[in-house]
C-alpha positions in Angstrom: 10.3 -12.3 -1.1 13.0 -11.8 -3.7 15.5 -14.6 -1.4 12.4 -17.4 -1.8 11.8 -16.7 -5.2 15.8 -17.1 -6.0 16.0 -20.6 -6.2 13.1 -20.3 -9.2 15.1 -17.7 -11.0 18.2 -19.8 -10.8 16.5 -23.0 -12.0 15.1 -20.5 -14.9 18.8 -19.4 -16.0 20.2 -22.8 -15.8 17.5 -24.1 -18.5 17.8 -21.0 -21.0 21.8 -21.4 -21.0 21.9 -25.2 -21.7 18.9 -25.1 -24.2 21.3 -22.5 -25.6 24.6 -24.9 -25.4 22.8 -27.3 -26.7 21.8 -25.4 -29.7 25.0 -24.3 -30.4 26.4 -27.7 -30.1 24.1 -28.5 -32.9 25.7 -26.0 -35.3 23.3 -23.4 -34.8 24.8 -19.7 -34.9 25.1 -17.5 -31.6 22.8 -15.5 -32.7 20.2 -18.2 -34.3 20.1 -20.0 -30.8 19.5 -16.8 -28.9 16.5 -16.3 -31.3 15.0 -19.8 -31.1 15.2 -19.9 -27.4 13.6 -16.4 -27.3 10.5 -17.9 -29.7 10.5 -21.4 -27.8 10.3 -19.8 -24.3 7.8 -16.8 -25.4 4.8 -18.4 -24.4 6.3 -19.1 -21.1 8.0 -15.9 -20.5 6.3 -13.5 -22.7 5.0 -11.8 -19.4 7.9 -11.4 -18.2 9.4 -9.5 -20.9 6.5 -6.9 -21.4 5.9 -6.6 -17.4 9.5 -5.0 -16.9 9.1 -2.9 -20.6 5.9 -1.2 -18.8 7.4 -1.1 -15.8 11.0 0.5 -17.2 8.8 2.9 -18.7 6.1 4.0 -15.9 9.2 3.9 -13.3 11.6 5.7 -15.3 10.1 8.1 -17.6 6.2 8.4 -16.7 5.0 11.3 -14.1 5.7 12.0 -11.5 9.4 11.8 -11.0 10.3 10.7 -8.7 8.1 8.6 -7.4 8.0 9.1 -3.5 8.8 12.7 -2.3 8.4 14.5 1.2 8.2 18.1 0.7 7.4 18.7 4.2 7.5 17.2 7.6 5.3 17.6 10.5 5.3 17.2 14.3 1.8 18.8 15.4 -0.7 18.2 12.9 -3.2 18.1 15.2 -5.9 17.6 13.0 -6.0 14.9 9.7 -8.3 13.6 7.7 -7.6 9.8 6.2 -9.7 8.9 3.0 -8.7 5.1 2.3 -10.4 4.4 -1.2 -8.3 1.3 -2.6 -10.0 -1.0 0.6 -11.7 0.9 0.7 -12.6 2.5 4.1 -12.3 2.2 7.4 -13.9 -0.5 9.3 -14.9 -0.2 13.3 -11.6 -2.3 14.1 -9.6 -0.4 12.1 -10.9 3.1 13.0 -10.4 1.5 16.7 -6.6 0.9 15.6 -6.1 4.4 14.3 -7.2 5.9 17.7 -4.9 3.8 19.8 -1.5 4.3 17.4 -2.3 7.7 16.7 -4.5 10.0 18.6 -2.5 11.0 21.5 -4.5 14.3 21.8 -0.8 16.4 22.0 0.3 15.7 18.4 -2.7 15.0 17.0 -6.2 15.8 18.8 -8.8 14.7 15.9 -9.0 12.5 13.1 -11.6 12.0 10.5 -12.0 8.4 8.7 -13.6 7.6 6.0 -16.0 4.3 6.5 -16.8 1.3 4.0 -20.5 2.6 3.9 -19.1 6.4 2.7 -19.5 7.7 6.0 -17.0 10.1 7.4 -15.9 9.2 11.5 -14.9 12.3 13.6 -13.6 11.5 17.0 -11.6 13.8 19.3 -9.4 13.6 22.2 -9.7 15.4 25.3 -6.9 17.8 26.5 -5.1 14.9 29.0 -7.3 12.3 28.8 -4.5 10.6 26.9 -2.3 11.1 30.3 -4.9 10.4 32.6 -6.0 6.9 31.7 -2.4 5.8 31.2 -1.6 6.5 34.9 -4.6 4.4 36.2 -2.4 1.6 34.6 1.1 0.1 34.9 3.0 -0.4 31.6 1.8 -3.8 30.7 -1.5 -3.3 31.8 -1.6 -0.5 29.9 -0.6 -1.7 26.6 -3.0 -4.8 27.5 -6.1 -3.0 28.5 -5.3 0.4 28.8 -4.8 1.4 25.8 -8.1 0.2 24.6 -9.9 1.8 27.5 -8.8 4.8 26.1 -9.9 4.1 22.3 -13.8 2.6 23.9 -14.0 6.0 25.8 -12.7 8.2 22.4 -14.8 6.0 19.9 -18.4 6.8 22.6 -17.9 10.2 21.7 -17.8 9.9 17.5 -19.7 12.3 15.3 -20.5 10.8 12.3 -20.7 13.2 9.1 -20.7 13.1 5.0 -17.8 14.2 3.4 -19.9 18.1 2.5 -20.4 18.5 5.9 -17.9 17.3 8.2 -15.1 19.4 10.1 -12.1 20.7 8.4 -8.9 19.4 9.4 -5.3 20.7 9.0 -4.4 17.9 6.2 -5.8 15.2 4.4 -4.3 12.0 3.7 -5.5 10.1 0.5 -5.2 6.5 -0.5 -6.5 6.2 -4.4 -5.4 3.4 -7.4 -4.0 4.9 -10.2 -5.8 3.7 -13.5 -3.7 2.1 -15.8 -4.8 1.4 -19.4 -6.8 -2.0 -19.9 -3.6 -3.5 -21.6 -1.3 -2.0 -18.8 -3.6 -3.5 -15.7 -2.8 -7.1 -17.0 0.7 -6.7 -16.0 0.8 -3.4 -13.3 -1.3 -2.3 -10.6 -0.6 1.0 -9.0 -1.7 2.8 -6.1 -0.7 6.4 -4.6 -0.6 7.6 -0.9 -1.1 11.8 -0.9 -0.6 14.0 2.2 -2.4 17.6 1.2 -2.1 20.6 3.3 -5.4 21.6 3.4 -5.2 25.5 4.0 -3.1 25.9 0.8 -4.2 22.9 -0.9 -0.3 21.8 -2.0 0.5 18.0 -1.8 3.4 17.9 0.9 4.6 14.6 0.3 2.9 11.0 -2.5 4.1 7.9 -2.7 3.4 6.1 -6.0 4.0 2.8 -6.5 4.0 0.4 -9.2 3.8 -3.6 -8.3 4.0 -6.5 -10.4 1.7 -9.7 -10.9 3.5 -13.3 -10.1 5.0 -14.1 -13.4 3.5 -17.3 -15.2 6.2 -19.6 -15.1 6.6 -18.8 -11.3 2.4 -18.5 -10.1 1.7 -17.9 -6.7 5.0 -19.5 -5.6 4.8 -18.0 -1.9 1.4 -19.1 -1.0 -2.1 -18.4 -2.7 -1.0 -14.7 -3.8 -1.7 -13.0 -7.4 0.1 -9.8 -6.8 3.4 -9.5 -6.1 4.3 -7.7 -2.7 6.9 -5.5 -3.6 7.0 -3.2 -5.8 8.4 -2.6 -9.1 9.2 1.3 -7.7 7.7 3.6 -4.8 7.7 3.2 -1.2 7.2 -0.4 -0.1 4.9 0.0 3.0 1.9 2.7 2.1 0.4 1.5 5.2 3.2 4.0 7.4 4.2 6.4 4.4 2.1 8.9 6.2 4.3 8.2 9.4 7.1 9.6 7.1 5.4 12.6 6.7 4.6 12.9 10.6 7.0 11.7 12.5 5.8 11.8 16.3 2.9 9.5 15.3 2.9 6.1 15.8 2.5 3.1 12.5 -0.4 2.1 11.3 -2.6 3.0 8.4 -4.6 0.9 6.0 -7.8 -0.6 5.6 -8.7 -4.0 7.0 -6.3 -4.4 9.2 -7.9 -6.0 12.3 -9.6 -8.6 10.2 -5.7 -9.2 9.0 -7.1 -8.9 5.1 -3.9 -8.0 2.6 -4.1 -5.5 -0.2 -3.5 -9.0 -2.5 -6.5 -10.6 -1.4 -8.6 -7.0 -1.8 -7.4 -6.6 -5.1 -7.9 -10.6 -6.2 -11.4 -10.5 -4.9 -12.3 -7.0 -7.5 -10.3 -7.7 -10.0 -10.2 -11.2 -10.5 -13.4 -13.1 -8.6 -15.8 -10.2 -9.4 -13.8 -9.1 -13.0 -14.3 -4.9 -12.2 -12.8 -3.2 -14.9 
C-alpha cells in the first residue's frame, strides 16, 4: 500500500520545496517561507499533521505498551471460544470456514462462535472423524470436496446456546473496537484482538492496533476505501493474530469472510453511511 501511495507522497514533497524556493527567491526569510507554506497548505494538510500527533502519542506513550504481546503459546487448546464484535459475528459461511481451517478434533475438538443475531454456535468434532473422511478422499479431492464434507457433517450436529448458558471452553478469543474520544475517531480507529485463559482469567497474548483514515489530499487513492489498511502500530493481520497464539492451527479468523466483505467497508457502512457514534 505504502509502494502505490509513493508516487503521491513524492509529488507532495516536490510542491512544498519549490513553493518554498520560490519564496525564498522572493526575499522571504528561511524561516518566514517555512511559516507561510505551513499556513497556505494547512487546510490541505492539516490532517495530516494532527493524524500522526495522535498517533505518536496513542502508539508511543498511551496503554498498553507494547502494543502486541504473546505471553503464552499453545499447541492443544482443545477448546476456544471466538467472540467477533467489530463485524460483528459469525455468519453460517464463516462459522463453515472456521470448522474447516481449524477444528481438526486433535488440537482443537470444540469451538464456540458467536453469531450476528447474538447467538452462541457450539459444534464438536468427533474423536477421528477428522481422519476418517480424509482417507475416503485423495488429496485434491479432499481439499475440493472433502474438506467440506467434513464441515456439512460437524455443522448437522451444532448446539446453539446464549452466551449464560453455553459450554465453557479452555480460552476465549475476543475481537472488540477500542473507543476513542469523538475528536480522536476523526482521525484513528482502533481495534484489539484478546486471547484469555479462561481457568485463571489472565489475557495470554492482545494485539492493539491503531489505523489511520486516507489523508485528504490523497482520498481513497487505491480504490473506493476510507480507512487506511495498515496500521499506524499493532499487528497488521487480526484476522491470524490468534494463529500466533496457537500455532498448530490453521489461518483464518474474522467476520464476513465468505461474502469477501473488508473491515473498511464494515466500518464505512457504521460509521459513515449510518453516522453511529
Amino acid at each position: 500500500m505504502g509502494i502505490i501511495l509513493l508516487p503521491f507522497y513524492l509529488v507532495g514533497i516536490v510542491f512544498y520545496v519549490m513553493f518554498y524556493k520560490a519564496l525564498r527567491v522572493k526575499g522571504f526569510g528561511g524561516i518566514s517561507a517555512a511559516v507561510i507554506v505551513l499556513i497556505a497548505t494547512l487546510p490541505f494538510t492539516y490532517d495530516i499533521v494532527i493524524t500522526n500527533l495522535l498517533s505518536l502519542y496513542y502508539c508511543k506513550i498511551a496503554p498498553p505498551n507494547p502494543k502486541t504481546k504473546i505471553e503464552k503459546r499453545v499447541e492443544y487448546p482443545i477448546s476456544i471460544y471466538w467472540e467477533d464484535n467489530v463485524y460483528p459475528g459469525f455468519n453460517k459461511e464463516d462459522r463453515e470456514l472456521m470448522i474447516i481451517n481449524y477444528l481438526d478434533g486433535e488440537h482443537l475438538k470444540m469451538i464456540a462462535l458467536n453469531g450476528p443475531e447474538g447467538k452462541i454456535y457450539v459444534y464438536r468434532a468427533k474423536e477421528g472423524e477428522y481422519e476418517r473422511i480424509k482417507k475416503e478422499y485423495n488429496i485434491s479431492e479432499w481439499y475440493k470436496r472433502g474438506i467440506k464434507e467434513y464441515a456439512k457433517a460437524i455443522m448437522k450436529r451444532v448446539k446453539i446456546y446464549t452466551k449464560q448458558t453455553m459450554p465453557k471452553t479452555n480460552y476465549t478469543v475476543t475481537f472488540n473496537e477500542v473507543k476513542l474520544p469523538k475528536f480522536v475517531r476523526h482521525f484513528l480507529y482502533s481495534d484489539e484482538t484478546k486471547v484469555i485463559e479462561n481457568n485463571t482469567s489472565r489475557v495470554i497474548a492482545y494485539n492493539r492496533r491503531y489505523m489511520r483514515f486516507f489523508y485528504n489530499i490523497f482520498p481513497d487513492a487505491v480504490g473506493g476505501l476510507y480507512y487506511y489498511p495498515e496500521p499506524m502500530c499493532g499487528y497488521e493481520f487480526y484476522r491470524s493474530f490468534d494463529e500466533k497464539v496457537f500455532p498448530t492451527l490453521k489461518y483464518m479468523y474474522g467476520g464476513d469472510i465468505a461474502n469477501h466483505k473488508s473491515l473498511n467497508e464494515v466500518l464505512y457502512e457504521k460509521y459513515i453511511k449510518k453516522g453511529e457514534k
